[in-house]
N, CA, C and O atoms as a printed pandas DataFrame, in Angstrom:
     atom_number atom_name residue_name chain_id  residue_number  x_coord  y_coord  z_coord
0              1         N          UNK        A               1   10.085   19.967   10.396
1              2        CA          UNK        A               1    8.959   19.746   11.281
2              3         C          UNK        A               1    8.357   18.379   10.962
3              4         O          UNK        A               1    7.710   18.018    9.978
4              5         N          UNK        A               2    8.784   17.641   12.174
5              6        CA          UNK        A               2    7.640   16.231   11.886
6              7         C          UNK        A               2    6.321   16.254   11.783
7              8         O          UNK        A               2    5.960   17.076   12.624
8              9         N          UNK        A               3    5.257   15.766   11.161
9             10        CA          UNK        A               3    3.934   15.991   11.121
10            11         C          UNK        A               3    2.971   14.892   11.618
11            12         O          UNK        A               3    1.769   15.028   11.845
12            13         N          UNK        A               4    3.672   13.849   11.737
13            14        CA          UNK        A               4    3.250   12.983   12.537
14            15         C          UNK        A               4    3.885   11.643   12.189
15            16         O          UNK        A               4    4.893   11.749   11.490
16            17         N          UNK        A               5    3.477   10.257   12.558
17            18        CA          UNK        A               5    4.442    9.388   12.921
18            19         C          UNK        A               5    4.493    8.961   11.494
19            20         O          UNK        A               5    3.610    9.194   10.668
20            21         N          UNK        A               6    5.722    8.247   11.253
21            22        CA          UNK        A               6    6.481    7.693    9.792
22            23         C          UNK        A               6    5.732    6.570    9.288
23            24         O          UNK        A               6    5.576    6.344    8.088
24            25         N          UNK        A               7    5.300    5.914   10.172
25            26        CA          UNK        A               7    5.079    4.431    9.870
26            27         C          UNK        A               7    4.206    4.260   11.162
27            28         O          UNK        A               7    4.192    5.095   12.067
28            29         N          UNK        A               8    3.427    3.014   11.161
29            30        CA          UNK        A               8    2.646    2.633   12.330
30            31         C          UNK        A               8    2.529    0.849   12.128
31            32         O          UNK        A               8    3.062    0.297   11.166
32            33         N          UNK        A               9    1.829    0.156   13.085
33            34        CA          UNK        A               9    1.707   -1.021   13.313
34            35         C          UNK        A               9    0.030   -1.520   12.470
35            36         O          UNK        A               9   -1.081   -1.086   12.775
36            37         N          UNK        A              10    0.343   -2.475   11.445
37            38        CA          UNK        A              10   -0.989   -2.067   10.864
38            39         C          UNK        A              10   -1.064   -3.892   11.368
39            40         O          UNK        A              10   -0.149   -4.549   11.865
40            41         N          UNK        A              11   -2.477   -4.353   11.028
41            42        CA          UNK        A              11   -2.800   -5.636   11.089
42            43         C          UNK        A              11   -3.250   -5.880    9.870
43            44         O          UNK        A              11   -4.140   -5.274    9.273
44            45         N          UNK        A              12   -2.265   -7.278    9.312
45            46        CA          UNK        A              12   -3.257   -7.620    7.935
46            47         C          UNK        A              12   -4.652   -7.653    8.167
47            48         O          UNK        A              12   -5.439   -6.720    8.013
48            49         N          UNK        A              13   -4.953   -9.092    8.647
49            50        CA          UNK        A              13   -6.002   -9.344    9.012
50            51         C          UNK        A              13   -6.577   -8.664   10.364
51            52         O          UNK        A              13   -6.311   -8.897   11.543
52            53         N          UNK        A              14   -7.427   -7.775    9.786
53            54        CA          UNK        A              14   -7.782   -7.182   11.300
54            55         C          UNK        A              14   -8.574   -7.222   12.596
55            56         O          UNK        A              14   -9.664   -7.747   12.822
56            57         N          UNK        A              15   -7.926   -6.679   13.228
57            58        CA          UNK        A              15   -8.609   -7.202   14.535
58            59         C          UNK        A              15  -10.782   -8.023   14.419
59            60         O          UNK        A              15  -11.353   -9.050   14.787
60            61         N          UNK        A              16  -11.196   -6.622   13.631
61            62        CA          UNK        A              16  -11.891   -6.363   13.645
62            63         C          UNK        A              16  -12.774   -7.670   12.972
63            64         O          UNK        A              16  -13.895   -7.987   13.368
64            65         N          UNK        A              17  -12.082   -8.314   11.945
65            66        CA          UNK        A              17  -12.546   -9.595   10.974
66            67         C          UNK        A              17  -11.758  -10.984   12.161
67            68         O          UNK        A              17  -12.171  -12.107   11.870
68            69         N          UNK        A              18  -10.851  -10.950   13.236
69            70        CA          UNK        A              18  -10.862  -12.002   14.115
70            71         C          UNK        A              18   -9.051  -12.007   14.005
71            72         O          UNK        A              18   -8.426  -12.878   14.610
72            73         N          UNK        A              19   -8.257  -10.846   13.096
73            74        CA          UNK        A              19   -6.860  -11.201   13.180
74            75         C          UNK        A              19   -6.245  -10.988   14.747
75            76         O          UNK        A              19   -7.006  -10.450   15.550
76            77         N          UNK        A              20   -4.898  -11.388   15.210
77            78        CA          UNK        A              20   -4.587  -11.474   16.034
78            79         C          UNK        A              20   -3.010  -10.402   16.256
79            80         O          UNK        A              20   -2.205  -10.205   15.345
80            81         N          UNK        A              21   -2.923  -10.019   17.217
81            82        CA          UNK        A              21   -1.731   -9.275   17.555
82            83         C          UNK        A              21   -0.525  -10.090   17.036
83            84         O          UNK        A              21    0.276   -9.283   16.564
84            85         N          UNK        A              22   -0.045  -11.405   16.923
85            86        CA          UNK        A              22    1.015  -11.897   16.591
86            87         C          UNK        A              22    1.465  -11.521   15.539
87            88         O          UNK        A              22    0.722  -11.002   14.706
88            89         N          UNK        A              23    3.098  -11.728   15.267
89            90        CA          UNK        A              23    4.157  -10.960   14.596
90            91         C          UNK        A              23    3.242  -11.096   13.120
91            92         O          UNK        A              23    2.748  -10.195   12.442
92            93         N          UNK        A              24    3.223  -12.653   12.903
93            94        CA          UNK        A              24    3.071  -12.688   11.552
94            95         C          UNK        A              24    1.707  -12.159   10.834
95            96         O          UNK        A              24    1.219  -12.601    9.793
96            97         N          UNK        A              25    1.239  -11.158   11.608
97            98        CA          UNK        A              25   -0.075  -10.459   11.191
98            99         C          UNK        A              25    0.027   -8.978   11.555
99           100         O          UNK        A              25   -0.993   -8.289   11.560
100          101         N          UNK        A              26    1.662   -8.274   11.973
101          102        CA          UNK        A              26    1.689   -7.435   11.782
102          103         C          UNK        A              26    2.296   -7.059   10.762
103          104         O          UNK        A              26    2.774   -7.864    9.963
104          105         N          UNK        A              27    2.388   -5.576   10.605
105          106        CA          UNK        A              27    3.408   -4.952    9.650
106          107         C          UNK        A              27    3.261   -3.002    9.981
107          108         O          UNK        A              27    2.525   -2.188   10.538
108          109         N          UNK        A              28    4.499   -3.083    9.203
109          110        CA          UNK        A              28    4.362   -1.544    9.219
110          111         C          UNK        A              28    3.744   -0.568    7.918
111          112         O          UNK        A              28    4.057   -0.542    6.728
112          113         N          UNK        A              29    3.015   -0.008    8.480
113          114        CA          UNK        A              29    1.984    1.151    7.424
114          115         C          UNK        A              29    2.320    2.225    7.292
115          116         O          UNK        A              29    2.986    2.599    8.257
116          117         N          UNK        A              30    2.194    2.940    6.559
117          118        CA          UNK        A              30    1.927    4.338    6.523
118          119         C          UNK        A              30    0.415    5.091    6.942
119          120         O          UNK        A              30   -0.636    4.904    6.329
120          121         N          UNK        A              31    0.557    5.820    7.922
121          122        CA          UNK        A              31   -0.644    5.976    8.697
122          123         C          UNK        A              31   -2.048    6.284    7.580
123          124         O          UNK        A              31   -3.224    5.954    7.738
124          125         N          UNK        A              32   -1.241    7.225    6.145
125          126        CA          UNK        A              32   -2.401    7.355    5.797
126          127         C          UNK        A              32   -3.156    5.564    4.708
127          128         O          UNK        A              32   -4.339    5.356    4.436
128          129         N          UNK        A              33   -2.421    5.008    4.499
129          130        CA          UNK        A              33   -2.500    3.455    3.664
130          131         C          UNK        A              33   -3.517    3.386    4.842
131          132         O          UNK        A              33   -4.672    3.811    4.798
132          133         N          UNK        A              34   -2.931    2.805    5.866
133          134        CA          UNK        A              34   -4.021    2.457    6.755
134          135         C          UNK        A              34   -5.127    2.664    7.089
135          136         O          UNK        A              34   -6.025    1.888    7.415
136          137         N          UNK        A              35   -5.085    3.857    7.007
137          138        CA          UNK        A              35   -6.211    4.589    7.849
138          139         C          UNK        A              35   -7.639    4.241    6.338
139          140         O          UNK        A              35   -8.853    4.249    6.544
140          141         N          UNK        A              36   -6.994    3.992    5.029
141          142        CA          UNK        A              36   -7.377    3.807    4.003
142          143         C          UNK        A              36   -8.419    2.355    3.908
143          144         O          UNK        A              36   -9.604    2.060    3.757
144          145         N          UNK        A              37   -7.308    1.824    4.075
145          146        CA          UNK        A              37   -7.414    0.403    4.766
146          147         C          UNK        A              37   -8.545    0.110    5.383
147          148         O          UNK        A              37   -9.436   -0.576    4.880
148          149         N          UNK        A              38   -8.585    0.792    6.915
149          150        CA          UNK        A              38   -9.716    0.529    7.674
150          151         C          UNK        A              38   -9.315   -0.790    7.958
151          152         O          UNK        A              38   -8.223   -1.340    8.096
152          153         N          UNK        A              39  -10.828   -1.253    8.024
153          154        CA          UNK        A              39  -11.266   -3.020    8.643
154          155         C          UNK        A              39  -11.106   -4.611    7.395
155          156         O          UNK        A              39  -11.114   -5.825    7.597
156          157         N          UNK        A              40  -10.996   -3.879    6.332
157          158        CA          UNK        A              40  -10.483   -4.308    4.660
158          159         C          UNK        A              40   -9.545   -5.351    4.762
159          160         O          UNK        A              40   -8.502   -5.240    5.407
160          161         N          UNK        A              41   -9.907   -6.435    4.103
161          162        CA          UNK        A              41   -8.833   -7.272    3.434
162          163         C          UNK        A              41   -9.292   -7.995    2.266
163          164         O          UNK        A              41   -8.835   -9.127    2.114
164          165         N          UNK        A              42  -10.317   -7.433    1.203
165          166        CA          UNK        A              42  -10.083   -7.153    0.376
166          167         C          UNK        A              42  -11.286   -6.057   -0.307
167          168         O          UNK        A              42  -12.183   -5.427    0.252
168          169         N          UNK        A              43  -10.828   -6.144   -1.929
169          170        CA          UNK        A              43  -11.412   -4.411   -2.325
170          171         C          UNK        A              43  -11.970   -5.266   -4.184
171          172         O          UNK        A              43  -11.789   -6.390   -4.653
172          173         N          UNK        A              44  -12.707   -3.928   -4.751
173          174        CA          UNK        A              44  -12.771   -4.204   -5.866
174          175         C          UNK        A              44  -11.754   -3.727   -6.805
175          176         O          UNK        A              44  -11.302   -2.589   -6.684
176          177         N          UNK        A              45  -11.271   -4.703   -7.950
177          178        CA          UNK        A              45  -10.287   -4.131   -8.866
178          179         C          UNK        A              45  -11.167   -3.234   -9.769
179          180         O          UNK        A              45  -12.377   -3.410   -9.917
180          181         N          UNK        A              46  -10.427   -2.233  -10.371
181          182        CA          UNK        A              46  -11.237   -1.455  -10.613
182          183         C          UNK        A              46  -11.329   -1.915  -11.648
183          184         O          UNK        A              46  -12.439   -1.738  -12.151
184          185         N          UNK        A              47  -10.332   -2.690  -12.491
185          186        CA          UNK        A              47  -10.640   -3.143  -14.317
186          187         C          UNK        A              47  -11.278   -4.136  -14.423
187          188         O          UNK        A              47  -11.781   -4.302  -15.534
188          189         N          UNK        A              48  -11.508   -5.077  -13.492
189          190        CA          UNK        A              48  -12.725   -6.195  -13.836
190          191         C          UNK        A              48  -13.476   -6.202  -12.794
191          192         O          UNK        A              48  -14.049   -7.290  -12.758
192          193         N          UNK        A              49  -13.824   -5.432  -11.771
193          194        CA          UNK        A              49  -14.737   -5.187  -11.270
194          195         C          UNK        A              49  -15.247   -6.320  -10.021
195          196         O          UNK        A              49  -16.274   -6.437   -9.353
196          197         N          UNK        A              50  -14.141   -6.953  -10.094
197          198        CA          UNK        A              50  -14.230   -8.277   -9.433
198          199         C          UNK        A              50  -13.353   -8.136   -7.738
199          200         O          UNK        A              50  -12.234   -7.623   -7.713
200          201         N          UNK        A              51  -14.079   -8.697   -6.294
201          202        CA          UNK        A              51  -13.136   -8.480   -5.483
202          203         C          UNK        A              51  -12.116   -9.707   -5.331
203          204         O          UNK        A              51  -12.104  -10.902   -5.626
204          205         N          UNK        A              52  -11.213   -8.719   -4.674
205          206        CA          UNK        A              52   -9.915   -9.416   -4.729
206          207         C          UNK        A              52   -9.376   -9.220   -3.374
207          208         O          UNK        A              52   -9.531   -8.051   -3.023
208          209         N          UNK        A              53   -8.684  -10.098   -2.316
209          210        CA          UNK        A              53   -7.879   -9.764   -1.514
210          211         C          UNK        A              53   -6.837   -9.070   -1.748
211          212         O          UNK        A              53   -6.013   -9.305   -2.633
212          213         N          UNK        A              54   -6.806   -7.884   -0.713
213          214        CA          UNK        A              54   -5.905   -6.774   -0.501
214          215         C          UNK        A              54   -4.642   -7.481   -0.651
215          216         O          UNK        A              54   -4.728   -8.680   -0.384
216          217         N          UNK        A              55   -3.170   -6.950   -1.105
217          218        CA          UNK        A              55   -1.879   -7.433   -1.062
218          219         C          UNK        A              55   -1.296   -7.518    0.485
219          220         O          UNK        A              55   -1.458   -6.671    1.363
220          221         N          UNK        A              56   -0.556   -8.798    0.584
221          222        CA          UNK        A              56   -0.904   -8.904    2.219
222          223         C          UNK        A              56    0.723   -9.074    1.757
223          224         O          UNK        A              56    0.991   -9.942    0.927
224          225         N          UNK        A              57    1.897   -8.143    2.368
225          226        CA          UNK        A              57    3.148   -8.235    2.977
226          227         C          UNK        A              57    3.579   -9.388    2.917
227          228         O          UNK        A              57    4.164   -9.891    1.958
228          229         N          UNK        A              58    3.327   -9.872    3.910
229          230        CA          UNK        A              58    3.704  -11.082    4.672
230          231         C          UNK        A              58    3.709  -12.273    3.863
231          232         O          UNK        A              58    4.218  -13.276    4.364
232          233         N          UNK        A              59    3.243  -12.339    2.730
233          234        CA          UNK        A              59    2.865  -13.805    2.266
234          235         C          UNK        A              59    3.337  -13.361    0.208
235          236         O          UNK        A              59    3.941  -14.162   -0.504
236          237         N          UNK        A              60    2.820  -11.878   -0.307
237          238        CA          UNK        A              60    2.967  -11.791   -1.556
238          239         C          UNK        A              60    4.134  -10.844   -1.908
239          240         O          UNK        A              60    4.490  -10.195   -0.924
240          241         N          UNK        A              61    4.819  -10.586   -3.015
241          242        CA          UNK        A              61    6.079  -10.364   -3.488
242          243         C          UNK        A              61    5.428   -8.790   -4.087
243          244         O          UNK        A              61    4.528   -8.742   -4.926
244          245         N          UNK        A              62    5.931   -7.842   -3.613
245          246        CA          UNK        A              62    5.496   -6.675   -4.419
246          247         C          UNK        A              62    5.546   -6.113   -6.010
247          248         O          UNK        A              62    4.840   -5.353   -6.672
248          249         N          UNK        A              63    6.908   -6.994   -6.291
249          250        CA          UNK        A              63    6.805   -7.052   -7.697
250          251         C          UNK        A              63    6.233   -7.658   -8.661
251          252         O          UNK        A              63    6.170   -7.253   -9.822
252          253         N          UNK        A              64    5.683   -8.895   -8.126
253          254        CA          UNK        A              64    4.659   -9.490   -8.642
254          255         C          UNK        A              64    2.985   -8.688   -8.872
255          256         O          UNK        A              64    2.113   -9.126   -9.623
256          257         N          UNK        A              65    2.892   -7.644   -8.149
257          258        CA          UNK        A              65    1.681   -6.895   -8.410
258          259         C          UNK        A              65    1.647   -5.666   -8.279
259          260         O          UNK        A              65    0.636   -5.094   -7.870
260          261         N          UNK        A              66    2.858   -4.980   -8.635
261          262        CA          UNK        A              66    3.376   -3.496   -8.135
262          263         C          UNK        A              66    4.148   -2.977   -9.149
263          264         O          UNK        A              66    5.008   -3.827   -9.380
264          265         N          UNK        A              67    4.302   -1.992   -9.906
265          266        CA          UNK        A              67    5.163   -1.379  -10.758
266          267         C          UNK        A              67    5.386   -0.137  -10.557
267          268         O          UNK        A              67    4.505    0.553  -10.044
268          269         N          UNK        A              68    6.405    0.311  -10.858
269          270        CA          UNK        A              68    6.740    2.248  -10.678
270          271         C          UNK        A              68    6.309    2.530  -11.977
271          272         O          UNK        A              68    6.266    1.744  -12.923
272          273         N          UNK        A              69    5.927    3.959  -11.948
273          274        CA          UNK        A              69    5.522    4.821  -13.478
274          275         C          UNK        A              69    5.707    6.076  -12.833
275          276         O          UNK        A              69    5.709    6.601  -11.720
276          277         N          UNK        A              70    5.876    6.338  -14.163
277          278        CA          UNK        A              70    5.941    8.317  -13.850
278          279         C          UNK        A              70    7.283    8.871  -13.357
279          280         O          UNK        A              70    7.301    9.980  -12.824
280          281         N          UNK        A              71    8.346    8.198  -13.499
281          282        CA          UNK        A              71   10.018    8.220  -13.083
282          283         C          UNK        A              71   10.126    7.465  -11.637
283          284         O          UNK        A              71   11.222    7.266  -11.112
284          285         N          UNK        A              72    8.702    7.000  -10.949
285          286        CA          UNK        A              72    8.748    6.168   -9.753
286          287         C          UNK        A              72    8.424    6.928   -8.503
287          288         O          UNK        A              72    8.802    6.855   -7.334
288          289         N          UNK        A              73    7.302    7.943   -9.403
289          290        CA          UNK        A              73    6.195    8.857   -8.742
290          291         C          UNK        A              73    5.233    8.042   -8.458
291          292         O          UNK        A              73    5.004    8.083   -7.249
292          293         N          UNK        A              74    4.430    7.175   -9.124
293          294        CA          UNK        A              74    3.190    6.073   -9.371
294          295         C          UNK        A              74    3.632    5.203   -9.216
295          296         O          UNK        A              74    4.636    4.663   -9.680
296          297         N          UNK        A              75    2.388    4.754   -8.004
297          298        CA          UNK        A              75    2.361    2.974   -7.957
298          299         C          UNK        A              75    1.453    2.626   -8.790
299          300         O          UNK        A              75    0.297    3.048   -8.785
300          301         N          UNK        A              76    2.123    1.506   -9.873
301          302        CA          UNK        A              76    0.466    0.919  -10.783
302          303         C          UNK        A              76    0.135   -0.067  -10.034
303          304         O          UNK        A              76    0.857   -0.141   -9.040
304          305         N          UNK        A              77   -0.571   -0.766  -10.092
305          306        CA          UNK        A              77   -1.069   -2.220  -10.059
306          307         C          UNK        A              77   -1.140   -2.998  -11.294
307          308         O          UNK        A              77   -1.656   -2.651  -12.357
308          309         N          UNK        A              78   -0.365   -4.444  -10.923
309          310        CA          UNK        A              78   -0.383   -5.169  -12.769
310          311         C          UNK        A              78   -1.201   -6.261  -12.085
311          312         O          UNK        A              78   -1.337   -7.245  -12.813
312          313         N          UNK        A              79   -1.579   -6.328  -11.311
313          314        CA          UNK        A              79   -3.066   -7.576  -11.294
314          315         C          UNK        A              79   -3.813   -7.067  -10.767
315          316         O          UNK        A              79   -3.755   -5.864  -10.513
316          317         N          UNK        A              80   -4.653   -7.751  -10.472
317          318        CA          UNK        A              80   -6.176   -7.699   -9.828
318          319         C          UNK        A              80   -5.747   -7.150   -8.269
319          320         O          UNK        A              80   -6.176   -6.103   -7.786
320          321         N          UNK        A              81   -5.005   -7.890   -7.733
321          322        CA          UNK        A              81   -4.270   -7.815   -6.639
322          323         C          UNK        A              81   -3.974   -6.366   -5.936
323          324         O          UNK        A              81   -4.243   -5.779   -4.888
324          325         N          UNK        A              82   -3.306   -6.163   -7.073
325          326        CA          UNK        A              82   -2.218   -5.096   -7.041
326          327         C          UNK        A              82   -2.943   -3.478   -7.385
327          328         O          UNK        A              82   -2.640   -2.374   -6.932
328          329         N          UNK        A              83   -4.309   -3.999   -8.655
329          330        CA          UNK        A              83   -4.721   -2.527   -8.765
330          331         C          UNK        A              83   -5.816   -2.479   -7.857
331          332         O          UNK        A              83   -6.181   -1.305   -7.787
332          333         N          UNK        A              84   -6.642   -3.360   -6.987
333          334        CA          UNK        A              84   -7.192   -3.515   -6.344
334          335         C          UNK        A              84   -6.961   -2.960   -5.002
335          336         O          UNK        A              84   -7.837   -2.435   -4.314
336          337         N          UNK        A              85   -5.041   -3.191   -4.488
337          338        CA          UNK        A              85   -4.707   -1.983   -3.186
338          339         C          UNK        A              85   -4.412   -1.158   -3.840
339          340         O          UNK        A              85   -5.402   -1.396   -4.531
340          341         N          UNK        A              86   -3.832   -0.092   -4.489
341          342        CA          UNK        A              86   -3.873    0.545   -5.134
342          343         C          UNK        A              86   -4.946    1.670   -4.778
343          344         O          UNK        A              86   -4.716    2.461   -3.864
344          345         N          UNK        A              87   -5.628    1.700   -5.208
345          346        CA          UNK        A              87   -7.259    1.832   -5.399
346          347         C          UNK        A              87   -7.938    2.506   -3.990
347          348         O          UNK        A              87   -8.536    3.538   -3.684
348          349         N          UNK        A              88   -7.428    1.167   -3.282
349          350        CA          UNK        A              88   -8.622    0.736   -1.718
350          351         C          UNK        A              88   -7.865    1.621   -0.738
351          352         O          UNK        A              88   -8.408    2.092    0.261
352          353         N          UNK        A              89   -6.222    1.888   -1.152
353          354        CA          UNK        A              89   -5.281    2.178    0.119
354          355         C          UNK        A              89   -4.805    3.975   -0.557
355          356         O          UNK        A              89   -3.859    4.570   -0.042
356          357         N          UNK        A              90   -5.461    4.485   -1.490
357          358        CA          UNK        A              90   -5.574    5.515   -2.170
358          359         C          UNK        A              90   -3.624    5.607   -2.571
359          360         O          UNK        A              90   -3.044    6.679   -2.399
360          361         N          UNK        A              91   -3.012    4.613   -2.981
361          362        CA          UNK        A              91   -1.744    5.176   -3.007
362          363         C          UNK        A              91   -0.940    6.254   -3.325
363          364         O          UNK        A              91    0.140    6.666   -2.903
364          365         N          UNK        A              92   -1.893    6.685   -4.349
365          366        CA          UNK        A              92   -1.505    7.832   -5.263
366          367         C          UNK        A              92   -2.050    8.866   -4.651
367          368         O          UNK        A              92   -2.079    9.754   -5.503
368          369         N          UNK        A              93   -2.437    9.210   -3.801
369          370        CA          UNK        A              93   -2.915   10.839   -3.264
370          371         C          UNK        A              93   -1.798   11.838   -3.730
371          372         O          UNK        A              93   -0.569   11.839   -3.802
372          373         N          UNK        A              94   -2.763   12.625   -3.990
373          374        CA          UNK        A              94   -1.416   13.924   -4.647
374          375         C          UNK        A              94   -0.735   14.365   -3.785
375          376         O          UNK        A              94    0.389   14.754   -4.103
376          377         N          UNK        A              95   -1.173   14.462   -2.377
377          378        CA          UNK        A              95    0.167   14.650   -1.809
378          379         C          UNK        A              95    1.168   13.612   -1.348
379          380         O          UNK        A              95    2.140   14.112   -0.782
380          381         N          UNK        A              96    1.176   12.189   -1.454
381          382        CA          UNK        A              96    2.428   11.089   -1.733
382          383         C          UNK        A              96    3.034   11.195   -2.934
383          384         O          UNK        A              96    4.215   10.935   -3.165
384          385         N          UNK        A              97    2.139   11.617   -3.773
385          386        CA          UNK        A              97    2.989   11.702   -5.206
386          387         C          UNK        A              97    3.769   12.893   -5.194
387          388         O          UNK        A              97    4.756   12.944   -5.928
388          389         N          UNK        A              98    3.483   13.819   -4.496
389          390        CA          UNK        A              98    4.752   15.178   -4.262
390          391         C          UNK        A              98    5.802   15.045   -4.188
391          392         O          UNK        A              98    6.723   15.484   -4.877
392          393         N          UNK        A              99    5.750   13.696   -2.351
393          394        CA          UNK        A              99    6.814   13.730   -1.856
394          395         C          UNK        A              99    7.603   12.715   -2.289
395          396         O          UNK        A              99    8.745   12.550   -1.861
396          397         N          UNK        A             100    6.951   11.833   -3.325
397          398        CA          UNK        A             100    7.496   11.006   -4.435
398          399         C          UNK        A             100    8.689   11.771   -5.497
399          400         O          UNK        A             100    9.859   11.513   -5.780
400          401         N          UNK        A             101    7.586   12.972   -5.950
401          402        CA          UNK        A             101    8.991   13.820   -6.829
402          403         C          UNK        A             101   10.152   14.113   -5.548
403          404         O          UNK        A             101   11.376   14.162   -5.671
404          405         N          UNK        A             102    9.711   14.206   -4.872
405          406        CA          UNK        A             102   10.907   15.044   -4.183
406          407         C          UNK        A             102   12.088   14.304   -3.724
407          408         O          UNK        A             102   13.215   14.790   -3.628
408          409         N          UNK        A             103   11.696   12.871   -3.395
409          410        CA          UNK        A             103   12.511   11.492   -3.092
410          411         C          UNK        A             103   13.172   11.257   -4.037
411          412         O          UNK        A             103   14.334   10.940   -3.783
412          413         N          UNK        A             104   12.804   11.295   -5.340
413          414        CA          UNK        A             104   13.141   11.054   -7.006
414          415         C          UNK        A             104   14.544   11.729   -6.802
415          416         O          UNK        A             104   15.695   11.303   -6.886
416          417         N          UNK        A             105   13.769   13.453   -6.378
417          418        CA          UNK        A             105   15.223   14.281   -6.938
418          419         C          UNK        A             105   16.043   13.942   -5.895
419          420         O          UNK        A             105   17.210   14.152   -6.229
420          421         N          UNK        A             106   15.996   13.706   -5.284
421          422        CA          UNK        A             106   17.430   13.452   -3.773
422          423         C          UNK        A             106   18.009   12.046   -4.451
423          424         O          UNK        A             106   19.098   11.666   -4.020
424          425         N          UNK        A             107   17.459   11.365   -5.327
425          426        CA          UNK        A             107   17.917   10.163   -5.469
426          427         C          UNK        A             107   17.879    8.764   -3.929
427          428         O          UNK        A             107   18.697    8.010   -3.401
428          429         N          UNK        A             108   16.541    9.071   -3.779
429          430        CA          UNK        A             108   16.268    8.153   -2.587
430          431         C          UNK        A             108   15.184    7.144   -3.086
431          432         O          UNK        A             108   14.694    6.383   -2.251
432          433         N          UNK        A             109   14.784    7.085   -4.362
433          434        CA          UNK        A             109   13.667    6.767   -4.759
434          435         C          UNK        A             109   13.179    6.808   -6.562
435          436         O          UNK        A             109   12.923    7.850   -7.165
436          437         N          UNK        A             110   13.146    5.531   -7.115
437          438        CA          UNK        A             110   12.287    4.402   -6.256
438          439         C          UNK        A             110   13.023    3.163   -5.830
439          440         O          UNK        A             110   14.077    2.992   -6.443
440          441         N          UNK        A             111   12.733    2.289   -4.958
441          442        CA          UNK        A             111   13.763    1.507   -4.285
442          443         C          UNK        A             111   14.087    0.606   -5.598
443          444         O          UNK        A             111   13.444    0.533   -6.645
444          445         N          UNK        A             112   15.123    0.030   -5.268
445          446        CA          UNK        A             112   16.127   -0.705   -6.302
446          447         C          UNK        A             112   15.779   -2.303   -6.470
447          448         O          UNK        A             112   15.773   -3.014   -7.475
448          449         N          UNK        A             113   15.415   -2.663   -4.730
449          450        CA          UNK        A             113   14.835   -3.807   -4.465
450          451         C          UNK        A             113   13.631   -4.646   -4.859
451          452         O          UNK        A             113   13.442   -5.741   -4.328
């Protein structure tokens, strides 16, 4: 049973702060990241307390502010950056981290890339 859509059309910069429909300001989300997201482009890190622009796709390297933990159940954040979406885009909700174990065991996950 599908539960609703896989992915959606998110805007870095959003409409709402003056971003524009063009390619290089879209991307694809996960409805609940987004919906997390909101009008946001950027958040407070939670370890120095300082804001930081949200990790924007289009422009930053995920490994540069992204790590797996927990067999590649958990997203950490290793900068400001990184624990800052983290945080803002709730990555870790217990129910992504479920379907995290469950990706694990099929061997679909975590990506290699």
């Amino acid at each position: 049973m599908l539960l609703g859509p896989l992915l959606e059309i998110e805007h870095i910069i959003p409409e709402a702060k003056g971003g524009g429909s063009d390619e290089e300001n879209l991307f694809l989300a996960c409805p609940r990241c987004n919906s997390h997201k909101s009008d946001r482009v950027e958040a407070i890190d939670p370890e120095s307390m300082v804001s930081v622009d949200l990790f924007n796709p289009r422009i930053d390297f995920w490994n540069e502010h992204f790590e797996w933990t927990e067999a590649g159940t958990i997203i950490q954040g290793t900068t400001p950056k990184g624990r800052a979406t983290v945080a803002a885009l709730n990555m870790n909700h217990p129910a992504v981290v479920a379907a995290r174990h469950l990706w694990v065991k099929a061997a679909w996950h975590p990506p290699t890339d």
